[in-house]
N, C-alpha and C positions, 0 to 999 in steps of 0.2 A: 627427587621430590616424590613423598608418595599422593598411589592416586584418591584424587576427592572422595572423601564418604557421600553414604546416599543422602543423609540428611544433609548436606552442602550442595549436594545435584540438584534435591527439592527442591532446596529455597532458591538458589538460581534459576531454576524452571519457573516457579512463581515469582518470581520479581520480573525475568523479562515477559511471561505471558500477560500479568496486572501493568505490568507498564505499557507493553504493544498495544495493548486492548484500551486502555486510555487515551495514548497517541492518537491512536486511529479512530476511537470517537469523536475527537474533537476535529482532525484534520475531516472524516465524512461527515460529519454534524455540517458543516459550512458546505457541504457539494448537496445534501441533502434537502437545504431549505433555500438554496440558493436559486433553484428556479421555479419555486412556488412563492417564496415569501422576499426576497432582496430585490428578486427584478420590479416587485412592487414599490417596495418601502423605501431603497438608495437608489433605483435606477427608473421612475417614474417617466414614458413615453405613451403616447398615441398608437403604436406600432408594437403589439404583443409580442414580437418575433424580435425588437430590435431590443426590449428590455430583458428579455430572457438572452441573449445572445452578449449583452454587457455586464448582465447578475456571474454569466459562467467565463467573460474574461476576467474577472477579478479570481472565481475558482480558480484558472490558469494560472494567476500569480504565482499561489502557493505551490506550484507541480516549481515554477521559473528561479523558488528560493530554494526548495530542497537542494539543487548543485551546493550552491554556496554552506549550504548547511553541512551538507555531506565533508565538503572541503576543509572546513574549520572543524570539524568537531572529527572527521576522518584523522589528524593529522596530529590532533593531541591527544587521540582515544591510542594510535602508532606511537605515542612520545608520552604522553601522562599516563595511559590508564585506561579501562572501557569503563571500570565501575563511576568513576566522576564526569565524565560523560554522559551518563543517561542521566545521573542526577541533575544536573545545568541541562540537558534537553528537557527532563521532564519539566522543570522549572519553568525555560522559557512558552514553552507548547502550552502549558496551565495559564499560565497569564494574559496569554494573548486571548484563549479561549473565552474565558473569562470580562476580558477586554471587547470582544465581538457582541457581548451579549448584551452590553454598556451604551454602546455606539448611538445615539441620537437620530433618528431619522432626517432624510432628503427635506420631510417636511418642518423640520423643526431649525436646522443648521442650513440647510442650502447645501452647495458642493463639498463643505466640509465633510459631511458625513459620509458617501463614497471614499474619499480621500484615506479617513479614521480606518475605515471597513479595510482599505485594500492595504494601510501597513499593517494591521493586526495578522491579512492573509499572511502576509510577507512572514511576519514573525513566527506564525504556526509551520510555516513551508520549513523557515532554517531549526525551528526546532526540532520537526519530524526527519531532516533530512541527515539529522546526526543520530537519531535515537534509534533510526531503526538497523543503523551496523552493528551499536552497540549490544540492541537487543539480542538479535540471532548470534553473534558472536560469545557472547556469553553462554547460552547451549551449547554450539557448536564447539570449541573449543574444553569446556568442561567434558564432554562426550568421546565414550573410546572410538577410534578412528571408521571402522565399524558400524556404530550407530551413528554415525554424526549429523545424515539428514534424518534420519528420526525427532533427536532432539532439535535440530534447527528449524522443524515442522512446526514445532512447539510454539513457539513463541508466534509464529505465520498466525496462529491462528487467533493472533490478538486483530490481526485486520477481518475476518471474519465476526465473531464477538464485538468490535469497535463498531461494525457497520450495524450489525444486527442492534447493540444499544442506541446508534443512534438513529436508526428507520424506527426501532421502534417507542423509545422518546417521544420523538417529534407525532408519532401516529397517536400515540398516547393521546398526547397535548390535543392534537387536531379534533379526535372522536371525543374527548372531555371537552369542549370549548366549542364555543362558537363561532362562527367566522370570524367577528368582528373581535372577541376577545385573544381569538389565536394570533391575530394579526396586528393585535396592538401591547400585548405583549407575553402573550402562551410559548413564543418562539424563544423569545429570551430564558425562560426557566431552563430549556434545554442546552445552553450554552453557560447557566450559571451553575450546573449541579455541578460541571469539572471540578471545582474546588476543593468538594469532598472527596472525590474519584483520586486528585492529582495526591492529596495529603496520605492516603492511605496508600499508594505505590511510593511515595519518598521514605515513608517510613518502611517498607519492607528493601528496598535498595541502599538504604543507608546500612545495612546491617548480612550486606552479604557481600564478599570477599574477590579480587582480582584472578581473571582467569590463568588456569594451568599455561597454556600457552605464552601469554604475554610474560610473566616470571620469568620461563626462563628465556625471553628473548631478550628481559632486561636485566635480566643475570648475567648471560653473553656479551652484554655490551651491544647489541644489535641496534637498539631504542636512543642509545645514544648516538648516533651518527652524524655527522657535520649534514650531508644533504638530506632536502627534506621528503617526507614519505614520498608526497605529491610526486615530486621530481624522479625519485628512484625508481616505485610501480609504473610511471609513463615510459621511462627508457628502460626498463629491464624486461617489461611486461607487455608491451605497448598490443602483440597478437592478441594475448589471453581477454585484455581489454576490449577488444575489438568483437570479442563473441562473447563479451557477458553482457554488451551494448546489443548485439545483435540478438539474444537470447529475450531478451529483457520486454521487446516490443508487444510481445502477444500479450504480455499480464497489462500492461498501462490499457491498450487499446480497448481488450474484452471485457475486461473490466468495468470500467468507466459506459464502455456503451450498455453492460446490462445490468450496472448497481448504481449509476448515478442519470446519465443520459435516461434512463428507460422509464424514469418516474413522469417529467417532463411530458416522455414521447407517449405513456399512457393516458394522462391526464389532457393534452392537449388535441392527441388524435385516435385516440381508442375511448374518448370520453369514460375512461375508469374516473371512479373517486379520489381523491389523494389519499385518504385513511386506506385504501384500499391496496393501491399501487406500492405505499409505502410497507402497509401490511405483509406484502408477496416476498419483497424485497428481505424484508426482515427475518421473513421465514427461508428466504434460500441461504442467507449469511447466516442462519443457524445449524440450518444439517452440510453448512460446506465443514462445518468441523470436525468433526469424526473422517471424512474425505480428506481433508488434509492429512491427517495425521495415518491415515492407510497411505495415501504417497506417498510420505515420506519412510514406513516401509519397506515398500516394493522399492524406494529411487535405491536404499542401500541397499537388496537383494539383488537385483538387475541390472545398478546403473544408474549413476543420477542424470547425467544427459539423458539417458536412452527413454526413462520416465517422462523428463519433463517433453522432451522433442514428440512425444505420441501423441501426451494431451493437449500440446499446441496446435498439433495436427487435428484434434477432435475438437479443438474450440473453432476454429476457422471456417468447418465443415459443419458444426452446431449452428455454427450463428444465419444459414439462412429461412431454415427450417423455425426454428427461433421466432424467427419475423414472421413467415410465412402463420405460423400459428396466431401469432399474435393481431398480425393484420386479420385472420378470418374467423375469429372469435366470435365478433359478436359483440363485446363485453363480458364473455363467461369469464368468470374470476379462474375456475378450475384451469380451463384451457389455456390462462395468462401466467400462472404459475407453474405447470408444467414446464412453457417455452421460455422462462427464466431459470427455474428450480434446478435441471435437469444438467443445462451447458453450465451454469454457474456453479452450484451446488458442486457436480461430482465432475466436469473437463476442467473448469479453471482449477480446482484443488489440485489438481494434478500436476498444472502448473505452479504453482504459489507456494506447493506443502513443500517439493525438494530446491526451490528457487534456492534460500538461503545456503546450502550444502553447495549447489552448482557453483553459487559463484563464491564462495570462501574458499572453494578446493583450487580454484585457478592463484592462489596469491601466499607467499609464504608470511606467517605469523606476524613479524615485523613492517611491514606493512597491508595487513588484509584488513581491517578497518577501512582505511583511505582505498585501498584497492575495490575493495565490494561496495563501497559510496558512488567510485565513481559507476560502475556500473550499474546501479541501481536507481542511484539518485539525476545524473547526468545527463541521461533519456528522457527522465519524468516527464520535462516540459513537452517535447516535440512529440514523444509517444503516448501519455496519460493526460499532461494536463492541459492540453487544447480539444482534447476528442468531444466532449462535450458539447464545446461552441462549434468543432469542427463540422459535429452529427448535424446539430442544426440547421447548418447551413446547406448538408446532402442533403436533410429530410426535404428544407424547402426545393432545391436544387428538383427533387423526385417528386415533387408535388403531393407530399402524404407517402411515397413512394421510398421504403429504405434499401436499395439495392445497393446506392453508391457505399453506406455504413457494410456494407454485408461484404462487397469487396476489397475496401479499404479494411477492414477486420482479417478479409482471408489472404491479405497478402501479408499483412502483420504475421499470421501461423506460419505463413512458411517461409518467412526469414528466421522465426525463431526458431522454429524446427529446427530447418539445415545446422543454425550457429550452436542448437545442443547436441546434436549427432554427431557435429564437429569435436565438440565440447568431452565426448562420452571416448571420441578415438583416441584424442589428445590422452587423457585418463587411463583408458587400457594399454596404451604405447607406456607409460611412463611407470606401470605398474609390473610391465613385464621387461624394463630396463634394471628397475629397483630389486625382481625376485620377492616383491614383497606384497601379502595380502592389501596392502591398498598407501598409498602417500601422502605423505603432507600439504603436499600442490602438486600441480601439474607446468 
């Protein structure tokens, strides 16, 4: 089989980067507005702290479907295909979005309207929790062995881009509008644009080609196998698994406490503005992109473990100083963006840019789909998508006080450290078994 032209590389670069970046507006659009604007509108209490704490378990939801998502759509992206996979991901992640922005309020419907809000989560979760194997897989796999986290970078930096449209959407909305019109229905516009967003990523993925790898693994007969992927990567695999769970911790955690939790924790006890909070936000999910894609880099010069296990080590170690800043501000906007911009911006890219390459490297072709879901998606709930309501409940727990968030973040770093340092030796052992500049897996 010869190898992909550039202009075939191109347009798989752009189709998984416009589709990540879509995904991932629609899944942060809902983390976004969900605890300025839902613990309002579907979760109406007396108790500020108890309606913001039920807006972000419904966020949890969506981290609690990715598994399932991953699982279903891991297991026929290993048996059908990756290219018809993002397309049925993109599909259902559009609809659902779309669907959210539809939703009736608490005061118009009663309990129904929660109800509505948390299957549409649900639906976004299983969407996103297939689209996003298929995305990086498609660079990854199209890329010489070589570059592989370079281009797997690529497409990372749809969740960057994703956050950044949708912090700043929704700022947009908020600085043009006024309270009363953002709130009754400014929020929705920002959940109905996906439509146009989803149409123009289906039409460039409908028109770009199955990856080199999967070919010939279904050329070999591999794809055909009586047991299924699921089954196969858990017994064949079951270590490698074990440290792409282990690896995986510090991105959900850092994340979430400084791109989703931190809007909340500014506006409620640093009294920032929300245009403002969301403003900061937006601006560090735009220069993490160029970060990204220098990680990914350095992870092929050096090491993809050895990469990512540093910056987990520097996010862990960011995050008190972070607070620390943030707490003695003042309200200076400058000084609130720094202690975001700086840990998020340029330590998490560090994690995030060669994440994709880390865990593709660990799973052979035939089933790495299903392999890199479960480790990606599998964790989500316990590591990403509680952290939120989790911080909440430290912040109250510290009385205004984030040290419990600051520990719980630095022990997330160095589980994932150790499991990518692990992750890097694995790597170099198998590399000097083979005699060969670098492996298919490890």
């Amino acid at each position: 089989m010869s190898a992909p032209s550039k202009r075939e590389i191109r347009k798989v670069v752009l189709a998984s980067l416009l589709g990540a970046t879509i995904e991932w507006y629609d899944f942060f659009l809902y983390g976004v507005v969900a605890g300025i604007v839902f613990n309002k509108l579907y979760f109406p209490t007396e108790d500020p702290f108890m309606g913001t704490l039920l807006a972000y378990s419904t966020f949890a939801i969506g981290y609690l479907a990715r598994p399932f998502g991953g699982f279903i759509f891991g297991h026929f992206g290993d048996r059908v295909g990756r290219k018809s996979m993002l397309i049925l991901t993109m599909l259902i992640m559009g609809l659902a979005t779309i669907g959210i922005g539809l939703v009736p309020t608490y005061a118009q419907i009663g309990i129904a309207a929660p109800i509505i809000l948390q299957t549409m989560r649900l639906c976004q979760g299983l969407g996103l929790g297939g689209e996003w194997g298929g995305a990086v897989l498609m660079t990854y796999e199209y890329a010489s062995k070589r570059e592989r986290a370079f281009y797997a970078s690529i497409p990372q930096m749809g969740l960057a881009t994703g956050l950044c449209l949708s912090s700043g959407v929704v700022a947009l909305l908020s600085w043009g509008l006024d309270n009363e019109q953002f709130m009754s229905w400014g929020w929705r516009l920002a959940f109905l644009i996906s439509v146009v967003l989803v149409a123009v990523a289906l039409y460039v993925r409908m028109h770009i080609l199955e990856t080199p790898d999967f070919q010939k693994a279904r050329e070999s007969g591999k794809t055909e196998r009586k047991v299924l992927p699921i089954v196969r990567v858990c017994k064949e695999h079951p270590g490698n698994i074990a440290l792409g769970v282990g690896a995986r911790w510090i991105d959900g955690v850092f994340f979430n406490v400084l791109a989703v939790f931190v809007i909340s924790y500014l506006v409620q006890y640093i009294q920032v503005e929300r245009t403002s909070a969301l403003t900061i936000v937006m601006l560090a999910a735009l220069i993490m992109c160029p970060f990204i894609l220098i990680a990914g880099r350095l992870a092929d010069r050096f090491g993809r473990g050895r990469i990512y296990g540093l910056a987990s080590l520097l996010c862990g170690l960011s995050i008190f100083p972070s607070f620390w800043l943030m707490q003695g501000s003042g309200g200076n906007l400058l000084l609130i963006a720094l202690a975001i911009i700086i840990p998020l911006s340029v330590f998490y890219a560090g994690v995030f840019g060669p994440e994709a390459a880390v865990f593709s490297d660990l799973f052979p072709p035939d089933v790495r789909y299903t392999g890199i879901s479960i480790c990606y998606q599998f964790p989500g709930f316990l590591v990403a998508g509680i952290v939120p309501g989790l911080c909440t409940v430290f912040i109250k727990w510290g009385d205004g006080n984030p040290v419990y968030i600051c520990l719980f973040t630095m022990v997330a770093a160095l589980t994932s450290g150790l499991s990518a340092f692990i992750i890097q030796r694995k790597h170099d052992a198998a590399v000097r078994r083979s005699g060969l500049d670098d492996v298919e897996h490890i």
